[in-house]
C-alpha positions as CSV (number, residue, x, y, z in Angstrom):
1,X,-114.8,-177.1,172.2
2,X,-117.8,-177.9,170.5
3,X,-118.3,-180.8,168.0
4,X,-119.9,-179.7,164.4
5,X,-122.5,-183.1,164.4
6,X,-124.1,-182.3,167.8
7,X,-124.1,-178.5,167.4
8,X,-126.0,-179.5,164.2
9,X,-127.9,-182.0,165.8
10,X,-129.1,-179.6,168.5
11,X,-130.1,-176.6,166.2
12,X,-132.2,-179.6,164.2
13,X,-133.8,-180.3,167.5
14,X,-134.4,-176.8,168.3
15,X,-132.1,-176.7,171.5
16,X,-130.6,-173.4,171.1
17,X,-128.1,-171.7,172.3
18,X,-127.9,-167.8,173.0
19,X,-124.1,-167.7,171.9
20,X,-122.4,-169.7,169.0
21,X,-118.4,-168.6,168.5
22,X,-117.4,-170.5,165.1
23,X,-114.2,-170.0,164.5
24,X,-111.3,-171.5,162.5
25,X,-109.0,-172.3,159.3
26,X,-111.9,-173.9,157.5
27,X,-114.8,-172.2,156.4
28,X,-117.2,-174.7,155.2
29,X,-118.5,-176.1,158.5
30,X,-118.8,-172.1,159.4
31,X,-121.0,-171.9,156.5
32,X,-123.2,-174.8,157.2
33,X,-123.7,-174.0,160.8
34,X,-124.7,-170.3,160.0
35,X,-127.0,-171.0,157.1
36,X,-128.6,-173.2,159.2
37,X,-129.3,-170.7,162.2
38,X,-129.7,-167.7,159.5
39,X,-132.5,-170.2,157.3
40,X,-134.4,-172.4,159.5
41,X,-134.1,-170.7,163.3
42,X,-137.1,-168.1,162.1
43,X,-139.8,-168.9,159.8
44,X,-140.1,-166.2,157.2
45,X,-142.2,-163.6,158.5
46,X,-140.5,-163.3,161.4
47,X,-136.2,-163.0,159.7
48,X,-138.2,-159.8,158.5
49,X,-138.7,-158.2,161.5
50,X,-136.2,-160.3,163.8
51,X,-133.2,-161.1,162.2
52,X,-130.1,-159.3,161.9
53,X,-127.2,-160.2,159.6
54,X,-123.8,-157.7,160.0
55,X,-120.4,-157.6,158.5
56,X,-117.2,-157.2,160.9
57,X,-116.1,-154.5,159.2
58,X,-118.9,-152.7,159.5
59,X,-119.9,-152.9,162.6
60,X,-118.0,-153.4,166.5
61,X,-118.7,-154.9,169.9
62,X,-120.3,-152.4,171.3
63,X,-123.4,-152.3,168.5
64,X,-123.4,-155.9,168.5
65,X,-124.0,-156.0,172.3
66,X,-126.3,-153.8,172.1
67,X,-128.7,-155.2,168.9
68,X,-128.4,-158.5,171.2
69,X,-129.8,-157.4,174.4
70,X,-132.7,-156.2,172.3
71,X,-135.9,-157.8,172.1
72,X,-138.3,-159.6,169.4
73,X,-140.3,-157.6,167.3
74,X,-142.3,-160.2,167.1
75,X,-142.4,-164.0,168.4
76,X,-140.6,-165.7,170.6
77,X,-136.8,-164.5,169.7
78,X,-134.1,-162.8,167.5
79,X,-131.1,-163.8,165.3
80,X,-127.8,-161.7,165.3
81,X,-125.4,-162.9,162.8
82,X,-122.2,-161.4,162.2
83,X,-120.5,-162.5,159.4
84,X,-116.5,-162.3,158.4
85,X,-116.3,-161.2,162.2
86,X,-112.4,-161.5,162.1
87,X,-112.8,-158.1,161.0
88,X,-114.4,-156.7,164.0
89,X,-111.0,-154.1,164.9
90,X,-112.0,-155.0,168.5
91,X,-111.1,-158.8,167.9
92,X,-108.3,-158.5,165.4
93,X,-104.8,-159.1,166.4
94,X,-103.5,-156.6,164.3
95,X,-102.2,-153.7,166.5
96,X,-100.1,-151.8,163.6
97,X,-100.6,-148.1,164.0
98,X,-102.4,-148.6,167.1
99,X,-102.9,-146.0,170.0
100,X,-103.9,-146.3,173.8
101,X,-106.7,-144.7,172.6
102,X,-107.3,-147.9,170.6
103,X,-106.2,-150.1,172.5
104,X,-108.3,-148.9,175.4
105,X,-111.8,-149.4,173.1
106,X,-110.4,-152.9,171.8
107,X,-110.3,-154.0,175.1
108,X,-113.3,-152.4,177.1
109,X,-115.1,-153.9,173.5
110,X,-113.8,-157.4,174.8
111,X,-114.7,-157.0,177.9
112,X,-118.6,-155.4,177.3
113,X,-118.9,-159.0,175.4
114,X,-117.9,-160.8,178.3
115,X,-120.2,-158.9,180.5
116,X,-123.1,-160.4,177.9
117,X,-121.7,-163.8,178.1
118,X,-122.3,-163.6,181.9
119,X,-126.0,-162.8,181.6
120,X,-127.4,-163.1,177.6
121,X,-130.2,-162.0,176.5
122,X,-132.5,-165.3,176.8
123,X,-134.6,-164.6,174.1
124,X,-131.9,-163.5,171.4
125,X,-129.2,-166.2,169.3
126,X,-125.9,-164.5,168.7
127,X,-123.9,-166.1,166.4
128,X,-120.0,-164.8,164.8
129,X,-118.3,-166.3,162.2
130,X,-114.7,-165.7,162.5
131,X,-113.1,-167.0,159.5
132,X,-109.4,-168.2,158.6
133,X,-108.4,-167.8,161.9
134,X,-109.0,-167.8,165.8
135,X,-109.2,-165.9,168.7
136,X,-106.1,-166.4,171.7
137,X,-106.7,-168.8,173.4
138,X,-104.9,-167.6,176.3
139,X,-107.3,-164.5,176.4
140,X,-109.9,-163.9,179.1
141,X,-112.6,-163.7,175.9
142,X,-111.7,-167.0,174.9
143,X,-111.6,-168.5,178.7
144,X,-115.1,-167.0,179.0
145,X,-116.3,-168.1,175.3
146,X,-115.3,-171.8,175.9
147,X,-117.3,-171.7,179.5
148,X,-120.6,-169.7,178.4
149,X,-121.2,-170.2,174.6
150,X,-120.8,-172.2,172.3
151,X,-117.4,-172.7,170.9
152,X,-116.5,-174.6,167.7
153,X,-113.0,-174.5,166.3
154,X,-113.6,-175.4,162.1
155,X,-109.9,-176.8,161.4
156,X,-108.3,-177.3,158.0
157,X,-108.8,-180.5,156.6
158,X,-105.5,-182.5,155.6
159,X,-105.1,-183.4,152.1
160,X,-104.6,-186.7,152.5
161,X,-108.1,-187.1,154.5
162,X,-110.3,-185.3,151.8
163,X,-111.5,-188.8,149.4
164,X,-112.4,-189.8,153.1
165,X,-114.5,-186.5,153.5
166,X,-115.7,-186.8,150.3
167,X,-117.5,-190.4,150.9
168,X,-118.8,-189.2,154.2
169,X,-120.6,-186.5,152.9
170,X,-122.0,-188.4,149.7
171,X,-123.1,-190.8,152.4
172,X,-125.0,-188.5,154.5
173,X,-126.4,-187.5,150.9
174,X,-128.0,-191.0,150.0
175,X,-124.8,-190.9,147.7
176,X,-121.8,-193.8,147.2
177,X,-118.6,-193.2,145.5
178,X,-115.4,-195.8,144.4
179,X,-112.3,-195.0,146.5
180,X,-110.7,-193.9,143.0
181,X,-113.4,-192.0,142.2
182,X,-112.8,-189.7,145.4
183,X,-109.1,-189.6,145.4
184,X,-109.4,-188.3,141.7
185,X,-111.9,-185.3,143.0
186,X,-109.8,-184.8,145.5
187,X,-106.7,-184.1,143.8
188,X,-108.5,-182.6,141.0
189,X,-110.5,-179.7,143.5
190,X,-107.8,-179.7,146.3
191,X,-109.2,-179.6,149.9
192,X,-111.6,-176.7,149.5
193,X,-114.7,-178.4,150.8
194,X,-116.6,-175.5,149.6
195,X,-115.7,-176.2,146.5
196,X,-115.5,-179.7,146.5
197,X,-119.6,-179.5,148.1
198,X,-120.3,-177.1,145.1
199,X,-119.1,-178.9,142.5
200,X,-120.4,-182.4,143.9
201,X,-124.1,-180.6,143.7
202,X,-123.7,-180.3,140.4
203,X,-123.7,-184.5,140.3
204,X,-126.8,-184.1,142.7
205,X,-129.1,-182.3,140.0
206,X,-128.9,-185.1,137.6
207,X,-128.4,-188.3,139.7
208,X,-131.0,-189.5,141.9
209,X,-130.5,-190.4,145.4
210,X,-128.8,-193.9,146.2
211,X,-126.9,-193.6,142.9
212,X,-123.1,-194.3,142.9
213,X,-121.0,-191.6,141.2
214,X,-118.5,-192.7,138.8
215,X,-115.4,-191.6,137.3
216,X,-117.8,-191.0,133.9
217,X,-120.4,-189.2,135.6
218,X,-117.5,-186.9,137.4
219,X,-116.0,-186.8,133.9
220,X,-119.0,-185.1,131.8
221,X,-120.8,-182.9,134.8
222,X,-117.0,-181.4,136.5
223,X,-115.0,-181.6,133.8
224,X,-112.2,-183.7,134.8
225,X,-111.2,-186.5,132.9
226,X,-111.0,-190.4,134.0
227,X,-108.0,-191.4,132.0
228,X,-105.9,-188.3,132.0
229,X,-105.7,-186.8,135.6
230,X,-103.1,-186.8,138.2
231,X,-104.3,-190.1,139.9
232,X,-103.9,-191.8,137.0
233,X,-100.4,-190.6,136.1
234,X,-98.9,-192.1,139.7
235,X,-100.9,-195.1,139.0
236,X,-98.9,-195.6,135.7
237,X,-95.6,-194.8,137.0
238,X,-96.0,-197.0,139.9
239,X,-97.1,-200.0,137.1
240,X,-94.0,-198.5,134.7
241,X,-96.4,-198.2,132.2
242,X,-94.4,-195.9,130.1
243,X,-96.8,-195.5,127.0
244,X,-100.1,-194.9,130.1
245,X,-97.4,-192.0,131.3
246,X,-96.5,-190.3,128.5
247,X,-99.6,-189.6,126.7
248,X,-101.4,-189.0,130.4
249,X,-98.1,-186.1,130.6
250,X,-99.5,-185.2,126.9
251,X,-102.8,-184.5,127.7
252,X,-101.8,-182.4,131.4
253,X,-99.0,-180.3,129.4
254,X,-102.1,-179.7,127.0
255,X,-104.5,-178.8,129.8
256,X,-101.8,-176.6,131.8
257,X,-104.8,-174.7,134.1
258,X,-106.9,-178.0,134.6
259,X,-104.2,-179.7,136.5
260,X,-100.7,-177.2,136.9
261,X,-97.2,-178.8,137.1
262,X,-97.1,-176.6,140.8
263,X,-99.8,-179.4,141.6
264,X,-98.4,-182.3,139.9
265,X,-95.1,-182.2,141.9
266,X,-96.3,-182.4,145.8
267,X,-99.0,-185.5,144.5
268,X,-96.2,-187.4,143.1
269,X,-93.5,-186.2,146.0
270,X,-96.4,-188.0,148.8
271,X,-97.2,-190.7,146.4
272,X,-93.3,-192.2,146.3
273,X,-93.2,-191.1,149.7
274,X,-95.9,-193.5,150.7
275,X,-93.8,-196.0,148.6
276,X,-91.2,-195.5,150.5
277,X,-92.9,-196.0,153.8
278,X,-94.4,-199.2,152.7
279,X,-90.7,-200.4,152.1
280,X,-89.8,-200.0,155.6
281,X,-93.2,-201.1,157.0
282,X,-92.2,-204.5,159.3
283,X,-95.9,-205.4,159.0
284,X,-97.4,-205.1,156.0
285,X,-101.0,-206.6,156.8
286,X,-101.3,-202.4,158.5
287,X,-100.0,-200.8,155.2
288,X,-103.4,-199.0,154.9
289,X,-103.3,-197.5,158.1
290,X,-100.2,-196.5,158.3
291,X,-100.1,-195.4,154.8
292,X,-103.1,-193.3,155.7
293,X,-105.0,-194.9,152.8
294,X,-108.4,-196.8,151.8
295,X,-107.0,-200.2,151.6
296,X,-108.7,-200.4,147.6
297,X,-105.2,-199.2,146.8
298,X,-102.8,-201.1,149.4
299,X,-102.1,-203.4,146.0
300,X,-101.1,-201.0,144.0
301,X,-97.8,-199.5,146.5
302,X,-97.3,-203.2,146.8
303,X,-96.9,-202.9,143.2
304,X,-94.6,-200.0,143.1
305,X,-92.3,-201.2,146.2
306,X,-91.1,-204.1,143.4
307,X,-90.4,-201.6,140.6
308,X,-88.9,-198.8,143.0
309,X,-85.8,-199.8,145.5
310,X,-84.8,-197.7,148.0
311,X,-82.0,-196.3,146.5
312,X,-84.2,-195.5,143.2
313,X,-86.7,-193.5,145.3
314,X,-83.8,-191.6,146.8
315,X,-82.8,-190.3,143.2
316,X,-86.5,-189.9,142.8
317,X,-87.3,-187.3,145.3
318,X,-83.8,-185.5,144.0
319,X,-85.5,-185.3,140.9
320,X,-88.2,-184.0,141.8
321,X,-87.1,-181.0,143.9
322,X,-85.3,-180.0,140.8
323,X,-88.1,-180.3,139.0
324,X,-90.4,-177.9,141.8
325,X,-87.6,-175.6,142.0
326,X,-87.2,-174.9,138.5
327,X,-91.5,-175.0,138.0
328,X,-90.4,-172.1,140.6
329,X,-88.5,-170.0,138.3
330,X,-85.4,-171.3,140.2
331,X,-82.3,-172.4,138.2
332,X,-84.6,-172.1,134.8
333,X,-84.5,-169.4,132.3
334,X,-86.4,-171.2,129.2
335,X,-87.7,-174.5,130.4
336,X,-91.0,-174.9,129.7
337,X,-93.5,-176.7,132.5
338,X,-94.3,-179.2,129.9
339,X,-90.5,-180.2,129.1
340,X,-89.9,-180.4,133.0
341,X,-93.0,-182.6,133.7
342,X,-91.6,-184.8,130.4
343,X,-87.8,-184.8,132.1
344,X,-89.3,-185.6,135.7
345,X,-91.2,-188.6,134.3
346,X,-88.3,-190.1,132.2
347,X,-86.1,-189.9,135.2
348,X,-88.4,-191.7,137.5
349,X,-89.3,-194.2,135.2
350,X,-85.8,-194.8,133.6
């Protein structure tokens, strides 16, 4: 399987490949590597005459083949760039209301691509983007794909990585950003890189390179605020700073669609989890690696180890899978979100 930096790398270096496969649960680094190939392979005159971009619904293996084992208009080679290609019906696991007849095309469509992998048209870059998914890896397509293209598998991001992500691509931007300031993007735009590039550009139009984005800056050009945010709201409870909680529970029950109880819940359920890791940690000098976190905020689940026991966090996560459950619609007829977020954080700080 291919790695995103040195497929990059290459295309930047104009070592290309005739067959890219990009594939996977997270579109972003699909995006970049196909914007890339679609905007820089071909200068403009020539994506005019030599560059083909198709949807996978509207098109199927045996057109694709044969646009690829065409030839250049013009210059020294062509593009092919199928886009949303889970929806090619020859590469789609869905068999629901199939028919040998089907059947039969799906796989003689298969197999006419793996003919092409065995001798590609030199002069022609064939590139699918199959989104949200993969293909079997099991499968005699996939065997040949990983042997005689290039491969990349784009997988899903866990939450708990994405401040990490965040600072690495601010970095490769000329950008820096606090550890705070990250975690409080990330909980605030979930782990939709996508997203989380688009709304970082924003930063980008007004902040020159080697700036350091701050919670104020992230505050006035995204929208989220620096005092009243999720982050914030763990860091008070952890600190039992009941006053910091209660107007921070304010201003969330307030702003309902900013930052949704449905959201609250899981942060706070992996924040006292983490606490409770850290209580059964027999070496504390690793808390940040085993806590998975930046050690800027090893100090503060010291903090909260001291004002949660064990047998207080146990009530804790009791409290809040009522609280999810009933956020749910489950066991609640008339609770508001706002009175269960103001319940939840009276039981866990009381």
């Amino acid at each position: 399987m291919s790695d995103f930096n040195n497929i990059v790398l290459d295309l930047k270096r104009k070592l290309y490949k005739p067959v890219y496969f990009l594939q996977g649960e997270e579109p972003y680094y699909i995006d970049e590597i196909s914007h890339y190939i679609e905007h820089h392979v071909l200068d403009e005159t020539e994506r005019g005459f030599n560059q083909t971009v198709l949807y996978g619904r509207d098109t199927d293996l045996y057109s694709i083949v044969g646009l690829a084992k065409g030839f250049p208009m013009i210059g020294e080679r062509q593009v092919v760039i199928i886009k949303e290609a889970q929806e090619i019906k020859e590469l789609s696991k869905s068999t629901e209301g199939g028919t040998d007849t089907k059947d039969k095309k799906k796989e003689s469509g298969k197999a006419l691509l793996q003919e092409y992998l065995d001798n590609p048209q030199p002069s022609t870059i064939l590139v699918f983007c199959f989104k949200y998914g993969k293909i079997d890896a099991r499968s005699s397509l996939a065997k040949a794909l990983a042997k005689k293209a290039v491969l990349f598998e784009s997988k899903k991001i866990y939450d708990d990585k994405v401040p990490n992500w965040i600072s690495s691509f601010l970095k490769e931007k000329k950008y820096t950003i606090s550890p705070g300031a990250a975690l409080v993007l990330a909980e605030f735009l979930g782990s939709d890189l996508s997203k989380i590039a688009n709304e970082l550009g924003k930063l980008f139009i007004s902040l020159p390179q080697g700036s350091e984005i701050s919670l104020d800056q992230i505050e006035q050009n995204i929208g989220i605020s620096k005092d009243f945010n999720a982050f914030e709201l763990q860091n008070a409870l952890g600190k039992k700073e009941v006053l910091k909680a209660n107007r921070i529970i304010q201003h969330l029950s307030a702003n309902p669609k900013q930052t949704p109880l449905l959201l609250i819940i899981p942060l706070l359920y992996s924040y006292f989890q983490k606490i409770l890791i850290y209580h059964y940690l027999p070496n504390k000098s690793n808390a940040a690696s085993a806590l998975g976190i930046n050690p800027f905020f090893v100090s503060g689940y010291e903090t909260a180890s001291r004002n949660y026991s064990m047998i207080k966090l146990k009530n804790i996560f009791s409290d809040l899978r009522i609280a999810d459950a009933r956020a749910k619609g489950i066991d609640n007829a008339s609770i508001s979100d706002e009175d269960i977020l103001k319940e939840l954080v009276y039981k866990i700080l009381h």
